[in-house]
C-alpha positions, 0 to 999 in steps of 0.5 A: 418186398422192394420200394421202388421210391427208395432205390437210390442206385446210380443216382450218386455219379449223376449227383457228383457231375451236377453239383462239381458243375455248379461249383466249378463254373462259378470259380472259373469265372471268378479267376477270369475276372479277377485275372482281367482286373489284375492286368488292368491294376498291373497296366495302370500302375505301370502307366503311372508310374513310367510316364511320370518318371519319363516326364521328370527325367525329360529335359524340357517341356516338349521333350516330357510331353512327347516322351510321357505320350510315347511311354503311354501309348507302349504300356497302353499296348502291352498290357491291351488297355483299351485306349478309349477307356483310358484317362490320364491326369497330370498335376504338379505340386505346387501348383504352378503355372506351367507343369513340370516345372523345376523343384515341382513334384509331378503326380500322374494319375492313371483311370480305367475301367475294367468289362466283366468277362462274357458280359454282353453290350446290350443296354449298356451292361458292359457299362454298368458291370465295369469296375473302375481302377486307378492309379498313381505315381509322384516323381520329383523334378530336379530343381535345375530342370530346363536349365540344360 
């Protein structure tokens, strides 16, 4: 006598697709998010770090502004950082009154803000599932710096 309750047959493939599915959405996901946040952290440390060498090798004031803009806005490009969500600091060290200055160390600091992939922007979830990067470089400023 068969019982109907204990025949398994063919259900082994329909387990296999079921559970490959649920294991393999997850982790293509997973590479699409970690993929997006090491562009944004490669995109940020390079901002950070050309702009401030951009605007310790300028040879005055106007020259590092315009040049500090300028290689911003290429790597802001390059690299499809959304400009909006882009901050940027600048700070010399010492503190003096005009930065850069001679002699001074100029710190750049780079902030975004990363969006998980296919999250929607309804109610603000893109907002409040973004994961904030940042960055930051240090350039020393020649000590005859404005003097040419």
């Amino acid at each position: 006598m068969k019982n109907d309750l204990v025949d398994d047959e063919g259900s082994a493939a329909l387990e296999f697709v079921v559970v490959g599915v649920l294991l393999l959405v997850p982790l293509v996901y997973l590479v699409l998010t970690l993929g997006a946040v090491q562009e944004q952290t490669l995109g940020a440390e390079a901002a950070a770090r050309h702009t401030a060498r951009v605007i310790g090798q300028a040879e005055s004031a106007q020259a590092a502004s315009a040049s500090g803009d300028a290689v911003l806005a290429n790597v802001m490009r390059e690299y499809g950082m959304d400009a909006d969500a882009v901050q940027v600091g600048i700070a010399c060290s010492p503190a003096t009154t005009s930065c850069p200055s001679a002699g001074a160390t100029v710190v750049v600091t780079v902030r975004t803000r990363v969006s998980l992939p296919f999250m929607p922007p309804i109610f603000g979830l893109d907002d409040l599932a973004a994961i904030p990067v940042e960055a930051q470089a240090a350039q020393k400023v020649s000590r005859l710096w404005g003097s040419g």
